[in-house]
Structures are given as structure tokens and as C-alpha cells.
MMTF fields as JSON, N, C-alpha, C and O atoms, coordinates in Angstrom:
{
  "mmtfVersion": "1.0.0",
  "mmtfProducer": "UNKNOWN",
  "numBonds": 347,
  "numAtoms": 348,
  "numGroups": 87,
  "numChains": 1,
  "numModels": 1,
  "chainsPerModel": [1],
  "groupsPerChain": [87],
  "chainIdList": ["A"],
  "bondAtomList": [4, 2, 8, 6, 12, 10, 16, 14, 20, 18, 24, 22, 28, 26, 32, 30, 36, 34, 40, 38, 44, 42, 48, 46, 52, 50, 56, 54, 60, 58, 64, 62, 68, 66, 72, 70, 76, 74, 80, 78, 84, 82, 88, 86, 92, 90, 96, 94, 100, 98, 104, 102, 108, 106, 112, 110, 116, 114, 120, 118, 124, 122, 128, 126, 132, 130, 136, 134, 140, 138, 144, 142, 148, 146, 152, 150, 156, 154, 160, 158, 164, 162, 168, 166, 172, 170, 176, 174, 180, 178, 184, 182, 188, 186, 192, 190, 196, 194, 200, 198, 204, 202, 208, 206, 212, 210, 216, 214, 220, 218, 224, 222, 228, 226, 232, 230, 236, 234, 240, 238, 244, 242, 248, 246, 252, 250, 256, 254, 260, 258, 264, 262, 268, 266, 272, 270, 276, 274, 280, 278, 284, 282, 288, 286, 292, 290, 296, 294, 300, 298, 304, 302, 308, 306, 312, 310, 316, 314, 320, 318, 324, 322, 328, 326, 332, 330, 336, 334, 340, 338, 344, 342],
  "bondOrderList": [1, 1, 1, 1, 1, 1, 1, 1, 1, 1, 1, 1, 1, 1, 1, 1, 1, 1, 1, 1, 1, 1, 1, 1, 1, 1, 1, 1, 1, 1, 1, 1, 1, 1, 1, 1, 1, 1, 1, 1, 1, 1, 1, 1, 1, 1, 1, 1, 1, 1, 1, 1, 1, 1, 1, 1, 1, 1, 1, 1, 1, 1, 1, 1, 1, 1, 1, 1, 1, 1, 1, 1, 1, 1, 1, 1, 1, 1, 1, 1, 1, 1, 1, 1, 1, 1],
  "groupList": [{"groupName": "UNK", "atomNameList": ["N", "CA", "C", "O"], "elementList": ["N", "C", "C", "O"], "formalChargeList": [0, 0, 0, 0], "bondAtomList": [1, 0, 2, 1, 3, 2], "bondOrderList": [1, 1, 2], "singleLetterCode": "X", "chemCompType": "L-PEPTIDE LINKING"}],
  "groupTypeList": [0, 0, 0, 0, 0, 0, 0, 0, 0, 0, 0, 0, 0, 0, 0, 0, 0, 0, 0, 0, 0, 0, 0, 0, 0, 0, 0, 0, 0, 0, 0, 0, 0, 0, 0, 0, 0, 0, 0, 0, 0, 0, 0, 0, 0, 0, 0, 0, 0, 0, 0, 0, 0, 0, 0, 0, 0, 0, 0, 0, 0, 0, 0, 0, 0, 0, 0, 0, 0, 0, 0, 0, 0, 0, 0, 0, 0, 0, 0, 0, 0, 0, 0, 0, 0, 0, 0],
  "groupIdList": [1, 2, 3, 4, 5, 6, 7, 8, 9, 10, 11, 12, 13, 14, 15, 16, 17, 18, 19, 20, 21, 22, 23, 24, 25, 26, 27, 28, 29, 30, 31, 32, 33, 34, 35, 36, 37, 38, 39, 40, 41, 42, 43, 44, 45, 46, 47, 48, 49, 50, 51, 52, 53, 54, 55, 56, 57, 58, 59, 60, 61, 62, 63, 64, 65, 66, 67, 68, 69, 70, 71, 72, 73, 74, 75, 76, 77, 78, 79, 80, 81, 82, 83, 84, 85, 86, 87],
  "secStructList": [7, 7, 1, 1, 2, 2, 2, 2, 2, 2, 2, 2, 2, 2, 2, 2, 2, 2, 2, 2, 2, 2, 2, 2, 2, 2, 2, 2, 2, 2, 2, 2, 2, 2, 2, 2, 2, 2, 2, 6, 6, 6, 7, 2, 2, 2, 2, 2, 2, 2, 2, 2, 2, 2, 2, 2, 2, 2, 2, 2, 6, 4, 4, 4, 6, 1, 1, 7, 2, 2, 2, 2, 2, 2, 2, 2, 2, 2, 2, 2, 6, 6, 2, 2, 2, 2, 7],
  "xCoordList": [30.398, 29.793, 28.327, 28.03, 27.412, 25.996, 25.566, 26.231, 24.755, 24.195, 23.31, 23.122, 22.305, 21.451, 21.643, 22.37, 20.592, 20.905, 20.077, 20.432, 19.01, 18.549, 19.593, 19.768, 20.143, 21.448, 22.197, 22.482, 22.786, 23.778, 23.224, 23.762, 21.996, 21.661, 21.346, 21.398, 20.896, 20.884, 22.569, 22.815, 23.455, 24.729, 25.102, 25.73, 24.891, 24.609, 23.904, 24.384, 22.414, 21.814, 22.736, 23.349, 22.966, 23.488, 24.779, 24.555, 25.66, 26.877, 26.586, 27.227, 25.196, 25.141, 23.937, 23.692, 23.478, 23.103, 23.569, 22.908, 24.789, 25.618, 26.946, 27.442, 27.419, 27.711, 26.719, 27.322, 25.662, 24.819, 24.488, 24.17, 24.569, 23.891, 25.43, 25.494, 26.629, 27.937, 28.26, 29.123, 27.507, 28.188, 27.031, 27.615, 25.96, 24.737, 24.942, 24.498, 25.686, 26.305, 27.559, 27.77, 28.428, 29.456, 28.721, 29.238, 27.626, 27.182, 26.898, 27.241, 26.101, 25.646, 26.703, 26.713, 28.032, 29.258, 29.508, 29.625, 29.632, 30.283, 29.325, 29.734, 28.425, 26.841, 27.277, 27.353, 27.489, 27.554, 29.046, 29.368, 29.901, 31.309, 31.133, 31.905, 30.603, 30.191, 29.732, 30.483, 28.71, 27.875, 29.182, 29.746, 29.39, 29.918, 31.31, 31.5, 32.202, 33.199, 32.587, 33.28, 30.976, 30.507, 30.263, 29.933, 30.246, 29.781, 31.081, 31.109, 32.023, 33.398, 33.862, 34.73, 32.881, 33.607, 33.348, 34.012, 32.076, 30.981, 29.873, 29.529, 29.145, 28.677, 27.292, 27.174, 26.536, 25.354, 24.437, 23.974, 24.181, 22.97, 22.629, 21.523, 24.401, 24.833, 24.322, 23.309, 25.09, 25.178, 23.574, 23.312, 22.819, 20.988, 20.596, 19.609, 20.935, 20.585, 20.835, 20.054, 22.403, 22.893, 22.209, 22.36, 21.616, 21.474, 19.872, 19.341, 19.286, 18.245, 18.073, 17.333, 19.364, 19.914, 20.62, 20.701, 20.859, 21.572, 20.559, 20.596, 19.351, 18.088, 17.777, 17.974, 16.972, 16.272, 17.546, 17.188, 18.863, 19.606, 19.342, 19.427, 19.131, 19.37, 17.712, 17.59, 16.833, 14.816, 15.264, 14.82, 15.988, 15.531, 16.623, 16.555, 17.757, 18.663, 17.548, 17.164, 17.041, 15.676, 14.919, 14.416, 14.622, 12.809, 13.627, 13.0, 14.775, 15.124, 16.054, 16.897, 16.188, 16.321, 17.881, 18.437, 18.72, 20.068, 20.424, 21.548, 19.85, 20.199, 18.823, 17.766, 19.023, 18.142, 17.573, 18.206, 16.267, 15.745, 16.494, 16.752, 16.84, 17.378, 18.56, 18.848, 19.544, 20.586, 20.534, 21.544, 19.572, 19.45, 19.032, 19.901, 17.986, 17.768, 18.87, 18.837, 19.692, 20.843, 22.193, 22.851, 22.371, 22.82, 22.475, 23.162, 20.673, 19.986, 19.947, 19.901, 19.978, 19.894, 21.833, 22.055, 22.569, 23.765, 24.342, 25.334, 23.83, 24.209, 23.402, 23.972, 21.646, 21.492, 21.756, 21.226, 22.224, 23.046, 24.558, 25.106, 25.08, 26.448, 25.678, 26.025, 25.087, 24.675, 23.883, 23.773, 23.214, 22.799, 23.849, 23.544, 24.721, 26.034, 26.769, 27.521, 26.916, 27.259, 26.088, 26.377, 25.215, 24.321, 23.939, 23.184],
  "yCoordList": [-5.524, -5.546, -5.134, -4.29, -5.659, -5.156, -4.015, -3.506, -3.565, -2.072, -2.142, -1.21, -3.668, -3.22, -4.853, -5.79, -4.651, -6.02, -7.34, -8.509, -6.942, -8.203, -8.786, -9.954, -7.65, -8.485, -9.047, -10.137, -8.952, -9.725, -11.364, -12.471, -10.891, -12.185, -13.107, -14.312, -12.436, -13.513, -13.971, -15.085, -13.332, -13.751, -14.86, -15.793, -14.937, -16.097, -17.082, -18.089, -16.603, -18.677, -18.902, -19.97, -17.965, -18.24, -19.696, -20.89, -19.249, -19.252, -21.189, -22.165, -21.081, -21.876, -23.118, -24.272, -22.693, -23.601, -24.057, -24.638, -23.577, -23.441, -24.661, -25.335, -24.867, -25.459, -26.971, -28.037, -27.008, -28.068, -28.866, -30.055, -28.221, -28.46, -29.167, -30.078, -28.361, -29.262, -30.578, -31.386, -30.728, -31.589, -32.748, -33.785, -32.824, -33.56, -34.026, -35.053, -33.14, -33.329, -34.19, -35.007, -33.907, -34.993, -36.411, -37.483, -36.39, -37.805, -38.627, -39.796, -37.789, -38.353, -38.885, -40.114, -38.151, -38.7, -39.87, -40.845, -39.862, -41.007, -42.03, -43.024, -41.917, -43.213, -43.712, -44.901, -42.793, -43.18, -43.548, -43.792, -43.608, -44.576, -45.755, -46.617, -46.127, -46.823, -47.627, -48.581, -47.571, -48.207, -48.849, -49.941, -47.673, -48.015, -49.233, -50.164, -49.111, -50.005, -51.232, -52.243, -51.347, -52.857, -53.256, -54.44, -52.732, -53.051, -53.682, -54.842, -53.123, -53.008, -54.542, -55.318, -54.663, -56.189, -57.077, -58.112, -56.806, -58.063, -58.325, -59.502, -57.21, -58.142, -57.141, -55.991, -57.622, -57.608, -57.11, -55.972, -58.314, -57.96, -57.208, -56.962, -56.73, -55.371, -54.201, -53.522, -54.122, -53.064, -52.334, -51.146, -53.36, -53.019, -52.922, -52.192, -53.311, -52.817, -51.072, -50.121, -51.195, -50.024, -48.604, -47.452, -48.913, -48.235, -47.84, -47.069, -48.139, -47.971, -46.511, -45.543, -46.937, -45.988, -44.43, -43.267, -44.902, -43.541, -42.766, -41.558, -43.485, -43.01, -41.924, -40.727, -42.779, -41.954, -40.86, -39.76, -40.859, -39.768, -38.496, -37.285, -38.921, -37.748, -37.63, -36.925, -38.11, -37.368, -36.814, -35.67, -36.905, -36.246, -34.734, -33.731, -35.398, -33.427, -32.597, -31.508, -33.467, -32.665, -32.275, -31.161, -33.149, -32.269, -30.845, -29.836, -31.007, -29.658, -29.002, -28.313, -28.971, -27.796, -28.191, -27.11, -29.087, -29.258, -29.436, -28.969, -30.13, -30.345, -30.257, -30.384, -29.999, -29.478, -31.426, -32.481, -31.111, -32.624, -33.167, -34.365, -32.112, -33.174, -33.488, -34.62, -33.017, -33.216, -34.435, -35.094, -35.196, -35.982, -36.956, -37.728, -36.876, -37.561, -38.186, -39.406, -37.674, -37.906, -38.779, -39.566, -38.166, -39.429, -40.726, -41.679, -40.441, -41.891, -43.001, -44.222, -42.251, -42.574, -43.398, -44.391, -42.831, -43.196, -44.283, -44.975, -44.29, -45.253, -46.65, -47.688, -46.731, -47.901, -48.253, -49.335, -47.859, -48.156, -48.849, -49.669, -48.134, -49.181, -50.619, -51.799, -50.256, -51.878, -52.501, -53.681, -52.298, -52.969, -53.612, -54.391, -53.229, -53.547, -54.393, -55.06, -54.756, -55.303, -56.855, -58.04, -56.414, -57.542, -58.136, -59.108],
  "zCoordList": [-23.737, -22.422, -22.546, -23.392, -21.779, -21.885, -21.397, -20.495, -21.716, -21.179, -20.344, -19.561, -20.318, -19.22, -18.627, -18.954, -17.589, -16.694, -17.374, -17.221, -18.082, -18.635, -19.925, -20.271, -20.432, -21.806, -20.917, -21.414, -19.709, -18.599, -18.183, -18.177, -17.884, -17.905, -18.674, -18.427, -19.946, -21.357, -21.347, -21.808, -20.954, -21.677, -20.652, -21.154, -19.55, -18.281, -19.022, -19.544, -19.021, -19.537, -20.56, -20.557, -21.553, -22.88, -22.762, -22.956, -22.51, -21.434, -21.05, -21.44, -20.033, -18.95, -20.412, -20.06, -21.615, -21.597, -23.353, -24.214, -23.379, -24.788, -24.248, -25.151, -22.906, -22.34, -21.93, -22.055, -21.593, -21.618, -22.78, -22.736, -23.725, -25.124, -25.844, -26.67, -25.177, -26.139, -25.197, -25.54, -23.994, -23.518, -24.011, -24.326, -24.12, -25.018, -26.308, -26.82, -26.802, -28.064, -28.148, -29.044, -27.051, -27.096, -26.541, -26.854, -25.795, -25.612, -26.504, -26.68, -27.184, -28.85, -29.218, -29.152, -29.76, -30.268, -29.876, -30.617, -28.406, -27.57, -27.982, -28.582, -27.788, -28.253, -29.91, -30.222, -30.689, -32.108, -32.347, -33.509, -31.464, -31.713, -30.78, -31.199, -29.906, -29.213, -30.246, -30.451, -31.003, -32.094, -33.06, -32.998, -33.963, -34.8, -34.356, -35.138, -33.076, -32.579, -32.451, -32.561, -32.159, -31.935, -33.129, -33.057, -34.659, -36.052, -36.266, -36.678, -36.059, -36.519, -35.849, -36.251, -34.606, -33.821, -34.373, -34.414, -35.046, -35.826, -34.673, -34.568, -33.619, -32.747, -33.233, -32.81, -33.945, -34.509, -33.561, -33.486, -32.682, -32.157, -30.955, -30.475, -30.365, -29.452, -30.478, -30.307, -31.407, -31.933, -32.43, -32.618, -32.526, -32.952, -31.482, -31.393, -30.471, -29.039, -29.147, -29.109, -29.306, -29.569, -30.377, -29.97, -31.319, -32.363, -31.936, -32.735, -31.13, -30.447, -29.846, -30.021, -28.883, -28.089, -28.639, -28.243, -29.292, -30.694, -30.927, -30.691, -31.507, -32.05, -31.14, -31.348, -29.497, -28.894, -28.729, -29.152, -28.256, -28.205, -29.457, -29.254, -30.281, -31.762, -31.108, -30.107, -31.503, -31.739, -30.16, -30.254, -28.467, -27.813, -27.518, -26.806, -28.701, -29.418, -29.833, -29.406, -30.906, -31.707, -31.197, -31.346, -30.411, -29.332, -28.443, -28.119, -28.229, -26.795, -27.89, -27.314, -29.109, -30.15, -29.925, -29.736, -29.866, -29.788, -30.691, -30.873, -31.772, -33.472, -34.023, -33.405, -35.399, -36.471, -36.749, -36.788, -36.869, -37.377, -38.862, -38.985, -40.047, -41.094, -40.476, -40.864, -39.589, -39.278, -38.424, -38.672, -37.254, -36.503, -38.051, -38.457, -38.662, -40.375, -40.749, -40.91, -40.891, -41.889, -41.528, -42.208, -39.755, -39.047, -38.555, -38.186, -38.677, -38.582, -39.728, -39.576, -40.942, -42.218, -42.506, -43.198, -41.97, -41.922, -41.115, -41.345, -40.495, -39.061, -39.285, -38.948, -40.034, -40.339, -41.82, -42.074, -42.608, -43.477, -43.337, -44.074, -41.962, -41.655, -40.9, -40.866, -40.621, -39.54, -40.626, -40.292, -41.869, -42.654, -43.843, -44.747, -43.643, -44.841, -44.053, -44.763, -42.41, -41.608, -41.499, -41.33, -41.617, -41.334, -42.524, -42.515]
}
């Protein structure tokens, strides 16, 4: 329990934006199976629409500190490697 009123309220934003940040994170997810199910259909030139969209999702995790940049790297690096083995 906190001792004073400003640790109470860190544990509030904490709380309120540890919750924001997993649900951003499951979007991402949802965006990057989204992708990968249209590779998997064969529909090419959805899936590079798609993969657009993935992108700006991961650089705008990165800009509001939601994921670490090699980590957004490494799934970008991954994701056009499947659509390039596809195409």
C-alpha cells in the first residue's frame, strides 16, 4: 500500500495506462495475423496494403514507448521476409 498520496496516484496512471498500452499491443497482434492469413490466401497485393498498415502500427508503439525500436526492427524485418518468400 502507498504511504503518501502522490505513490497512489502513480499506481492509478500506472494501472490506467499499462492497460492502454496491452490493449495497443493486442492491436498490433490482431494487424500482424490479419497480414500473415492474407499471405497464407495467396492474395499478394492485400497483404502489401496490409503490411503498410503493420508498419505504421509498430514505428507509432515505438514513438509512445509501447515497444523497444529493435523489437518493432525485428518484427518488421520478419514480416517482409514472409511476404517476400510469398511473392
Amino acid at each position: 500500500m502507498p504511504q503518501r498520496k502522490c505513490a497512489s496516484k502513480r499506481l492509478r496512471v500506472d494501472k490506467t495506462r499499462s492497460l492502454a498500452n496491452a490493449e495497443k499491443r493486442s492491436q498490433i497482434k490482431k494487424e500482424i495475423k490479419n497480414f500473415r492469413s492474407l499471405v497464407t490466401q495467396g492474395k499478394i497485393d492485400e497483404a502489401k496494403a496490409q503490411l503498410k498498415a503493420v508498419f505504421a502500427k509498430l514505428d507509432r508503439a515505438v514513438s509512445k514507448g509501447i515497444l523497444h525500436k529493435n523489437t518493432a526492427s525485428r518484427r518488421k524485418s520478419y514480416l517482409s521476409r514472409v511476404l517476400n518468400k510469398k511473392a
